[in-house]
N, C-alpha and C positions, 0 to 999 in steps of 0.2 A: 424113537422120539415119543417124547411121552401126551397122548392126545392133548392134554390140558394145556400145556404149555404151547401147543400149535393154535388153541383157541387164543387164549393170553396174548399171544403173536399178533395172531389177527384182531384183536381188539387194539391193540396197539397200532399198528398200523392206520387201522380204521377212525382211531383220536386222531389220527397225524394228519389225515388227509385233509382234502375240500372242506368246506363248510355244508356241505350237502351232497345227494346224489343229485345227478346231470340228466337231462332228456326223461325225466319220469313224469308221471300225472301227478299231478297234486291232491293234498287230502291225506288222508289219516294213510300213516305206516306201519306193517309189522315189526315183530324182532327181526333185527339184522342177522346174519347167516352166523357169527360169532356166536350171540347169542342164542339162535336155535340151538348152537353145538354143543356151546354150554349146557345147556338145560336138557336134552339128552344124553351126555355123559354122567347129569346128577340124577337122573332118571335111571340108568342102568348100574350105578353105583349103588342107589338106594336100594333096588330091586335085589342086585348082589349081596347085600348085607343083611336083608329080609330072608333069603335061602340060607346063608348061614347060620341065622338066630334060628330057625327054625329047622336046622341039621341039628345042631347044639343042643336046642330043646327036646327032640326026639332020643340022640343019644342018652341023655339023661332020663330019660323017659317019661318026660312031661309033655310031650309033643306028637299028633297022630302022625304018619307016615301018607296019608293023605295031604294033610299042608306041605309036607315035605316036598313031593312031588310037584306040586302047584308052583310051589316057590321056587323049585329051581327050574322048571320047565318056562316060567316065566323070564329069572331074571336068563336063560338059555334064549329067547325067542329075545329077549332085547340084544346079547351080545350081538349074537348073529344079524340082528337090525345096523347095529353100530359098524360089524364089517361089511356089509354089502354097501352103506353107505360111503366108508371107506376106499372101498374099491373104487366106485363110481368115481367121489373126488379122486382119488391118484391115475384112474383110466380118462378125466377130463384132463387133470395136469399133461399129464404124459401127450397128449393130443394137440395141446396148447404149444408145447414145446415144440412140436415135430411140423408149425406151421411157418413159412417161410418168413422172413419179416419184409 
């Protein structure tokens, strides 16, 4: 399944529901959990695209080997943010499921 389209889901869903969230404090709210996902997947997309341009550049040889490294150690420390995240959400599903109703 492709992440975005699980965000997309939940943003849908999220238009469909209540008019609000329920039992919370009132006052200013952050992004919703959709939204966080959002914006870290375009955070780790960008970063991926930034080590590329900067493979690219170096192959050509317009590029130090120093950005290189940078750029893909980064957008590597974001994937790895995006699975462990992952994990976490599919080890809370998994838990959810397994509770009796």
């Amino acid at each position: 399944m492709n992440p975005m389209a699980a965000v997309k889901a939940y943003q849908a869903i999220q238009g469909a529901g209540a008019a609000g969230p329920t039992g919370g404090v009132g006052g200013a709210q952050g992004p919703g959990f959709g939204e966080l996902l959002h914006s870290v997947m375009n955070d780790t997309t960008q970063q991926t695209r930034a080590a590329e341009t900067q493979m690219n550049m170096a192959v050509q040889g317009q590029g130090s080997l120093i950005d290189v490294v940078t750029a893909v150690s980064s957008a590597e420390a974001s994937l790895e943010t995006v699975i462990a995240v992952r994990d976490q959400v599919i080890q809370a599903y998994q838990e959810i499921m397994r509770m009796p109703i």
